[in-house]
C-alpha positions as CSV (number, residue, x, y, z in Angstrom):
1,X,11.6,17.2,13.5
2,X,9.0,16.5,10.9
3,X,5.2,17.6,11.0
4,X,3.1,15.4,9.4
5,X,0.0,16.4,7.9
6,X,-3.3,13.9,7.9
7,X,-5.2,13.8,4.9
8,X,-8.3,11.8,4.2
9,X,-9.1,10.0,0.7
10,X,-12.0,7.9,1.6
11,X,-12.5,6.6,-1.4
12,X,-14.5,3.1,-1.7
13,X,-14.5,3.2,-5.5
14,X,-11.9,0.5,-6.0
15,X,-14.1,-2.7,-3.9
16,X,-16.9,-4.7,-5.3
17,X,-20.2,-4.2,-2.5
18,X,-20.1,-6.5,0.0
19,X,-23.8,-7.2,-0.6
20,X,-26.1,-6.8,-3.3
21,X,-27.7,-3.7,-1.0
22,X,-24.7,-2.0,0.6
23,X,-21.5,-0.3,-0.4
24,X,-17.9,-0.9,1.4
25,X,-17.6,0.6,4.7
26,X,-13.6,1.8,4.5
27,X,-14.7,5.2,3.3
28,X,-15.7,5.8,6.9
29,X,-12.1,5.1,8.8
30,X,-10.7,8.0,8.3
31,X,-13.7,9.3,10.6
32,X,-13.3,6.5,12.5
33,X,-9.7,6.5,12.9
34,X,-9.6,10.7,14.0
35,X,-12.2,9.8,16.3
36,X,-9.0,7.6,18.1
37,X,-7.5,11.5,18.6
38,X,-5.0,10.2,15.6
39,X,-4.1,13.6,14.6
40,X,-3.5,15.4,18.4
41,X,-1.6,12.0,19.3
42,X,0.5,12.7,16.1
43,X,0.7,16.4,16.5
44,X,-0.8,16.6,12.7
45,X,-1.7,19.4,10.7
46,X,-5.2,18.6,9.6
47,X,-5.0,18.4,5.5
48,X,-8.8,18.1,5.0
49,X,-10.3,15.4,3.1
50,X,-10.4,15.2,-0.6
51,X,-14.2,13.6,-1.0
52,X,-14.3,11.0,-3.5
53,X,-17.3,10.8,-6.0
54,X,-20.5,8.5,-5.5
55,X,-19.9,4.6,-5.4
56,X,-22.4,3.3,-7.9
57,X,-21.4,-0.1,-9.8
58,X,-24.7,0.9,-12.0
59,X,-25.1,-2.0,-14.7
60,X,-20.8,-3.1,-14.5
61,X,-20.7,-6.5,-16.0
62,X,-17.4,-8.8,-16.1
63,X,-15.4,-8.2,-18.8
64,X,-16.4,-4.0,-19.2
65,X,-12.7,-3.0,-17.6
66,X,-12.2,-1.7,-14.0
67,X,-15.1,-0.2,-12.8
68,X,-15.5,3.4,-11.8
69,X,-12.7,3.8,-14.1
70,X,-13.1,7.4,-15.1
71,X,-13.7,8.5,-11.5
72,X,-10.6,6.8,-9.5
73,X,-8.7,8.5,-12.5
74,X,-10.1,11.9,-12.1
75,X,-10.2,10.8,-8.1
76,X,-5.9,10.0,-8.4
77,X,-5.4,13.2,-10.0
78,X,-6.8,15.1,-7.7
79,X,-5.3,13.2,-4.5
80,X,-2.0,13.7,-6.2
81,X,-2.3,17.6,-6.1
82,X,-3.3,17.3,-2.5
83,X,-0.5,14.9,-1.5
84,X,2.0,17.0,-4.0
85,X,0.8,20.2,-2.3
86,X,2.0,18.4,1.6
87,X,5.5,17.9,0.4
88,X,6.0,20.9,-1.2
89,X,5.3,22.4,2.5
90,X,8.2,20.3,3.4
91,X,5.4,17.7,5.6
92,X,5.1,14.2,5.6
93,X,2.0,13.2,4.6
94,X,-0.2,10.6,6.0
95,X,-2.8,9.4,3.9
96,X,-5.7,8.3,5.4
97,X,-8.0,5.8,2.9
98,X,-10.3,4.2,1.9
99,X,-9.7,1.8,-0.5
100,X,-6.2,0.5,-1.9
101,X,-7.3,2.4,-5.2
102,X,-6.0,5.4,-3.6
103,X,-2.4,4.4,-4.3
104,X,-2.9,5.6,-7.7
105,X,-3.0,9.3,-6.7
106,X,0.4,8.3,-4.2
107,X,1.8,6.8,-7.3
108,X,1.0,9.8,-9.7
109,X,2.2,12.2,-7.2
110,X,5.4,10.0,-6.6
111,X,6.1,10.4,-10.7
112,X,5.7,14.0,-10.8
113,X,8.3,14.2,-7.9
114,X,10.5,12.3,-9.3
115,X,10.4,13.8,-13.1
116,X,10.5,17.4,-11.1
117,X,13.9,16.4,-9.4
118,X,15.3,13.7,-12.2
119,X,15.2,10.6,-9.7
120,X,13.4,7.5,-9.7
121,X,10.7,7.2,-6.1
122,X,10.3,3.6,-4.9
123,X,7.6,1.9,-3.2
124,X,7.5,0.0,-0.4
125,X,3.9,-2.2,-0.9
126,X,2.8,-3.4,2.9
127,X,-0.5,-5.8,1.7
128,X,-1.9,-8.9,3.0
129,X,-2.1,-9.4,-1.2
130,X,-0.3,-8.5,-3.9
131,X,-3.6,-6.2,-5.7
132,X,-1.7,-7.8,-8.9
133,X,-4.6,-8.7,-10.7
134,X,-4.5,-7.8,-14.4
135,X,-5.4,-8.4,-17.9
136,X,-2.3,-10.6,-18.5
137,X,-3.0,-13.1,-15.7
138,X,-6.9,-13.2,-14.7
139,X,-10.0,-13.4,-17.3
140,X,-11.0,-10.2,-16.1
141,X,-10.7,-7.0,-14.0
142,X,-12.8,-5.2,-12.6
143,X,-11.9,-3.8,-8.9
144,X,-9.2,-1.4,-8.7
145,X,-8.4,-2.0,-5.1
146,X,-7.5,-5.8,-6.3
147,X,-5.3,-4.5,-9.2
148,X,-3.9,-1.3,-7.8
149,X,-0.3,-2.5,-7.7
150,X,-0.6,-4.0,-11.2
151,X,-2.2,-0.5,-12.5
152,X,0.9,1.5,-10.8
153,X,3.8,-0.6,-12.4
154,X,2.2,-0.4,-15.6
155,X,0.1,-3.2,-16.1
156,X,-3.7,-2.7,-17.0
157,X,-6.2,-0.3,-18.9
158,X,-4.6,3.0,-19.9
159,X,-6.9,5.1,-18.3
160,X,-5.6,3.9,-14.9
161,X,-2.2,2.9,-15.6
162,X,-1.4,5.8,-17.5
163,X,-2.5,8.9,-16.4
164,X,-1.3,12.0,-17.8
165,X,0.7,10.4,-20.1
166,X,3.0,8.5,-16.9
167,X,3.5,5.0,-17.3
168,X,4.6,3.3,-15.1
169,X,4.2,5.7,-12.5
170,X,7.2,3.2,-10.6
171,X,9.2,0.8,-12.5
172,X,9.3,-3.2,-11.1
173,X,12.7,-2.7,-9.9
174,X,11.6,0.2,-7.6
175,X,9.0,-1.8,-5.9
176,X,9.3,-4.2,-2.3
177,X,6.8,-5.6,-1.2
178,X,6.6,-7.0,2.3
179,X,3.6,-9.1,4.0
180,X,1.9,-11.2,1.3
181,X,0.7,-15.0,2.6
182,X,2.8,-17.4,1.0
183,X,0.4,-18.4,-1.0
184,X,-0.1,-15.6,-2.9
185,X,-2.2,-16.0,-6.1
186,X,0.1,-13.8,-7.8
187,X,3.3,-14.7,-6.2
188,X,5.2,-16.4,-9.3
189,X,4.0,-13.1,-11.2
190,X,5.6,-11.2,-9.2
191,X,8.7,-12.9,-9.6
192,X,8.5,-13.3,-13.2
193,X,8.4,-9.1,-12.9
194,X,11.2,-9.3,-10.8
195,X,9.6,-7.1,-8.1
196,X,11.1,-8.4,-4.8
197,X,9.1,-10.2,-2.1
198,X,9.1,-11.0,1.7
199,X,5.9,-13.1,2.4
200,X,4.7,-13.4,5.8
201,X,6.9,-16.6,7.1
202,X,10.2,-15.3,5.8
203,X,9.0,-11.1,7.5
204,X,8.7,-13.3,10.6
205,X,11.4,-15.2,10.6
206,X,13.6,-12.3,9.6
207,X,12.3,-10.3,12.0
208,X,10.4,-6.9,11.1
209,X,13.3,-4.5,12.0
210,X,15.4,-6.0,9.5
211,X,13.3,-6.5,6.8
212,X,12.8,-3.2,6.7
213,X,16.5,-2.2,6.9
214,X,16.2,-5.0,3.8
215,X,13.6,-2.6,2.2
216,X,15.5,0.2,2.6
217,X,18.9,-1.8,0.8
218,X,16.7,-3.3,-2.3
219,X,15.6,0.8,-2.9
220,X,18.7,2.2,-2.5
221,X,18.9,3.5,-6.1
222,X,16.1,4.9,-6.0
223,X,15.7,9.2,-5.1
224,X,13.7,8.1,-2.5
225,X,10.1,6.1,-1.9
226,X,6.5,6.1,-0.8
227,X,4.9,3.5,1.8
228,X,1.5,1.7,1.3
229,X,-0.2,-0.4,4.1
230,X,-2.8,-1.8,3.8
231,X,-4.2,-3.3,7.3
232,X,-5.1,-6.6,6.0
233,X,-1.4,-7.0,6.4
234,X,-2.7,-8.3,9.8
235,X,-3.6,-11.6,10.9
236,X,-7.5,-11.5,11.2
237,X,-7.3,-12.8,14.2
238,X,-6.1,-9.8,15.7
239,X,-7.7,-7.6,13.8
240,X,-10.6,-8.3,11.4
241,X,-12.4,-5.4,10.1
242,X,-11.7,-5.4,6.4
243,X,-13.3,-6.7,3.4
244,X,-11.1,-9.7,2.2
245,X,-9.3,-11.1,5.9
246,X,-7.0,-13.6,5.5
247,X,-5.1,-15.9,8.1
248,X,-1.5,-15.9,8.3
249,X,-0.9,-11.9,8.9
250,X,1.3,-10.6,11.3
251,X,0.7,-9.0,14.7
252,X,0.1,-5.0,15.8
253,X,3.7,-5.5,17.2
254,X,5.6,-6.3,14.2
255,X,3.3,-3.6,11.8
256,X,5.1,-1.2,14.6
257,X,8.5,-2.0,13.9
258,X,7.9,-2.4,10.1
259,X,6.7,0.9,9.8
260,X,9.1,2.5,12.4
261,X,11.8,1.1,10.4
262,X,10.5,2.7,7.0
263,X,9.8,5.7,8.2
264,X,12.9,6.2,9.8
265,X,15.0,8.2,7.1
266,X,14.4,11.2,5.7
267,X,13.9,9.6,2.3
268,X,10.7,7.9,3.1
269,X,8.0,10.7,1.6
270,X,5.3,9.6,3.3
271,X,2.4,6.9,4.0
272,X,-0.8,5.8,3.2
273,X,-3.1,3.5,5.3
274,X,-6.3,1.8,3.4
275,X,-8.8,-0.8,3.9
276,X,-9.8,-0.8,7.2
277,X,-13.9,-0.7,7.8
278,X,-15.5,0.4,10.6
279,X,-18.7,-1.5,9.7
280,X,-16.9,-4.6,11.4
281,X,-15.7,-2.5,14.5
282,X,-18.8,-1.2,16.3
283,X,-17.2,-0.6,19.7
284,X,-14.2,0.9,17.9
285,X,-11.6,-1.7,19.7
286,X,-10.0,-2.2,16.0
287,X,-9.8,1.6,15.1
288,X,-7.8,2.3,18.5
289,X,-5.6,-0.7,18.2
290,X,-4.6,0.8,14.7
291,X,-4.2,4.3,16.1
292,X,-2.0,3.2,19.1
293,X,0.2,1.6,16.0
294,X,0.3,4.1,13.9
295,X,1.6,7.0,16.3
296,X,3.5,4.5,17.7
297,X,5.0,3.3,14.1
298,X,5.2,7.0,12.9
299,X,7.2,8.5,16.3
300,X,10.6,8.6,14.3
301,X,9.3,11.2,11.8
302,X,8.5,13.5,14.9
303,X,11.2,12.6,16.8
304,X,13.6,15.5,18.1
305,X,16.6,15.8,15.6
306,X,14.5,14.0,12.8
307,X,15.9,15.0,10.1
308,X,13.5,16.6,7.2
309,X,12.2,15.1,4.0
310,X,15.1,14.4,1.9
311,X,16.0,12.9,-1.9
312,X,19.2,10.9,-2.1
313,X,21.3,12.9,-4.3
314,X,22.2,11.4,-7.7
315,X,26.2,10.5,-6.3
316,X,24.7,8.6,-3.5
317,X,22.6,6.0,-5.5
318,X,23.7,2.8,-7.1
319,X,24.4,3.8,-11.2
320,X,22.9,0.3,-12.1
321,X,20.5,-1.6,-9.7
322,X,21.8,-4.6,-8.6
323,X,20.5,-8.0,-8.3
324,X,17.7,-8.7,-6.5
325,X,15.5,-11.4,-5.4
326,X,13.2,-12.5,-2.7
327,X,14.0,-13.7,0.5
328,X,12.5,-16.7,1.7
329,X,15.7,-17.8,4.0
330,X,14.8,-17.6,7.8
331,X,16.9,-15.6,10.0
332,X,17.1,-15.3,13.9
333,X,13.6,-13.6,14.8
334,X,13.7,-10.1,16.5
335,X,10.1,-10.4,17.8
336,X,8.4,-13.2,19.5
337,X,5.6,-14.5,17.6
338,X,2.2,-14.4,18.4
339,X,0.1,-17.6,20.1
340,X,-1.3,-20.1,18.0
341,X,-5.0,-18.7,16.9
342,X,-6.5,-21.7,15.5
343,X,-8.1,-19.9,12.4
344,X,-10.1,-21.2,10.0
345,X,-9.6,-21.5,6.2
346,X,-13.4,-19.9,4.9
347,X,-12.6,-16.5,4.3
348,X,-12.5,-15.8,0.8
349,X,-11.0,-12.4,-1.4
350,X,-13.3,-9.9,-2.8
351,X,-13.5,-11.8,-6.2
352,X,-14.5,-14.9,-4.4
353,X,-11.2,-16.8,-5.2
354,X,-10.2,-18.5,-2.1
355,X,-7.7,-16.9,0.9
356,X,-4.5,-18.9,0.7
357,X,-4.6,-21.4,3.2
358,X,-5.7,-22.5,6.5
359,X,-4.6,-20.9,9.7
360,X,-1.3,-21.8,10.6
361,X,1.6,-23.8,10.4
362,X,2.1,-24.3,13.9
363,X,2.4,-20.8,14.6
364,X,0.8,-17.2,15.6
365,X,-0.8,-14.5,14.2
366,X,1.5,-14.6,11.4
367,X,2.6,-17.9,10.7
368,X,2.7,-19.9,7.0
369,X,4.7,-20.7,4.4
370,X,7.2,-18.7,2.2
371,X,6.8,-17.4,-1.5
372,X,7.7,-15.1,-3.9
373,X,5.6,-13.8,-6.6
374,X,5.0,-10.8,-12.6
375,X,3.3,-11.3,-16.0
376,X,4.0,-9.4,-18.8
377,X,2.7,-6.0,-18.9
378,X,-0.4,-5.7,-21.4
379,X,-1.6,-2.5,-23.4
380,X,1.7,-2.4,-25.5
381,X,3.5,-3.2,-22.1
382,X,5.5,-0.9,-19.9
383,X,6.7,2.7,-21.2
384,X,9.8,2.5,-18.9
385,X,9.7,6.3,-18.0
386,X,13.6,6.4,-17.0
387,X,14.1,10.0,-15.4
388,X,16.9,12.4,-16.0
389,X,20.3,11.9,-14.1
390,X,20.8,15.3,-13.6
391,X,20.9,14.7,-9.4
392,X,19.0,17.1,-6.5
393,X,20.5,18.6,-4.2
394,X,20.4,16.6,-0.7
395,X,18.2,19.0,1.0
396,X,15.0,19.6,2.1
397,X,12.1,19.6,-0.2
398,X,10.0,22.2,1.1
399,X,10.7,24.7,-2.1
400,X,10.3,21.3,-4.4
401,X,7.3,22.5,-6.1
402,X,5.8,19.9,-8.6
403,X,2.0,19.5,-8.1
404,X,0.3,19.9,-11.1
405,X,-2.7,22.2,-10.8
406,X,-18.8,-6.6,13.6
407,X,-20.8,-9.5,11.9
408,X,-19.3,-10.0,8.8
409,X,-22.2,-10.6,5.8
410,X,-21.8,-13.0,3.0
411,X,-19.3,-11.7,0.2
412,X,-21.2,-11.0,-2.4
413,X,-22.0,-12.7,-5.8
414,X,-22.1,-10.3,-8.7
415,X,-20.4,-6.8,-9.2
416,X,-16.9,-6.3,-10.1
417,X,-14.0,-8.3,-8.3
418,X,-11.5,-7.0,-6.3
């Protein structure tokens, strides 16, 4: 059996305001999310939260970088000693955010684990978008939690993509990601990268068990591998409350399985959750729908005869990934999907660029079309960071020690783009 340990980042500093007058609300749902009895449902050592520094855009203009630059670095750094300090108890930590910025502490505390143990850590990147925004592909940048998985393979402003000297804190090969819309603004980018895909449609059709059995196969050279989700992974119709919804998601049912599936093995390392606000859930409906699926999703790591946290050792991984690619091929479906919703096409992403499509093609919560999704790294491109093959002993990491020290308004025009 595993004990998890909760920790809150509520950081907002990666989203533009979603008025001229206001600041995003996701800061509040870890608050909201414990208030759900998330962490006695969970059995969860409380971690604390590590409290992020004010949100203030201040005079941030388009083409001045990401904003609040300086403080989601000195914000990741310090996230990665708290998430660092979890493992080294031998814990699984939960991550509670806040904005999709907070991957780059997971990321930075992913590197330093896998430099400490000479392994490669993976990523598994559950997003309604691919946050693959960067200055190779788009005339500007300017919110992190738009460009967070561009900033952790590399890609981006050094400040952010490099931190203590890591870049890229995982390599393109080492990343999966599962739950884009088809339509992906970033989708052939991604594929150019070669970072493997499973959009919506081809998750569904699939079925959520097996793509993340798939997950698991595509990262099987890697020492082991951190999970991101992000809640906009759901169809808005079933759940609303974050700042950029987008139809075509999948269902509460099938964000079960996927993240039952991930976390069953002892070399998942832990999760993070981001982006859901608690300004669009007044009655808290949204919040306890997301708590019943996360304890339910996380029960394998607590489960009786779970085994602990675990690395692959060195003789158990592939010597040379092998090829990969997305998979856009329908298989028989392990999950019913949801009824047809009949969602419209107005929402738009936090840089005002259009959500990919209109409702659905004949289908539920989930339903669209298939796509994969790269650019070329900028900043003198992608130190590759390949780790020593020296191996780690297949055994628990707990002496691993490698820390280092409701109405939705208007988006709004102006401020930096996520």
């Amino acid at each position: 059996m595993r004990r998890i340990a909760v920790l809150d980042a509520p950081s907002n500093l990666g989203l533009r305001p979603p008025t001229p007058t206001s600041v995003p609300g996701c800061g509040k749902a870890p608050g909201a999310l414990r208030d759900q009895g998330l962490l006695p449902r969970l059995r969860a050592r409380d971690a604390g939260c590590l409290t992020p520094p004010r949100y203030d855009a201040g005079d941030w203009r388009p083409g001045d970088g990401v904003c609040h630059a300086r403080e989601i670095a000195d914000y990741s750094a310090a996230l990665a000693d708290r998430i660092g300090a979890i493992i080294d108890r031998g814990e699984f930590p939960v991550v509670l955010g806040g904005d999709c910025s907070i991957l780059l502490g997971s990321a930075l505390a992913m590197h330093r684990l896998g430099e400490a143990v000479g392994g490669r850590i993976g990523l598994v990147f559950v997003d309604g978008h691919s946050d693959f925004r960067h200055p190779g592909n788009a005339s500007y940048v300017g919110a992190a939690a738009g460009e967070d998985l561009a900033l952790v393979t590399g890609r981006g402003q050094a400040d952010l993509a490099g931190i203590e000297g890591r870049r890229p804190y995982f390599r393109d090969v080492d990343v999966v990601v599962l739950g884009i819309r088809a339509q992906d603004e970033y989708r052939l980018d991604l594929q150019a990268a070669g970072i493997v895909t499973r959009p919506v449609p081809a998750l569904r059709a699939e079925g959520a068990a097996r793509t993340a059995q798939w997950a698991h196969e595509q990262l099987a050279d890697c020492a082991g591998y951190w999970v991101h989700v992000d809640v906009d992974v759901l169809d808005p119709a079933v759940m609303p409350a974050v700042d950029a919804p987008d139809p075509g998601g999948i269902a509460f049912a099938e964000l079960e399985i996927l993240l039952a599936g991930l976390v069953d093995t002892p070399h998942c390392l832990g999760v993070e959750l981001t982006v859901f606000d608690p300004d669009y859930d007044p009655d808290g409906a949204y919040a306890a729908e997301i708590v019943n699926t996360v304890v339910s999703g996380l029960r394998p790591v607590t489960a009786p005869g779970s085994a602990p946290p675990r690395l692959r050792p060195e003789e158990s991984r592939r010597p040379t990934p092998g090829p990969r690619r997305s998979i856009d091929q329908p298989g028989p479906p392990d999950a019913p999907a949801p009824v047809d919703r009949g969602q419209s096409d107005d929402h738009r992403h936090s840089d005002g660029r259009p959500s990919g499509g209109g409702g659905t093609d004949g289908g539920g919560a989930g339903d669209g079309s298939g796509g994969v999704g790269g650019g070329d790294p900028v900043d003198g491109g992608l130190a590759d960071h390949d780790l020593a093959d020296g191996g780690v002993a297949d055994g628990d990491l707990g002496g691993t020690a490698f820390s280092t020290g409701a109405t939705r308004p208007a988006t709004a025009t102006g401020g930096p783009a996520a």
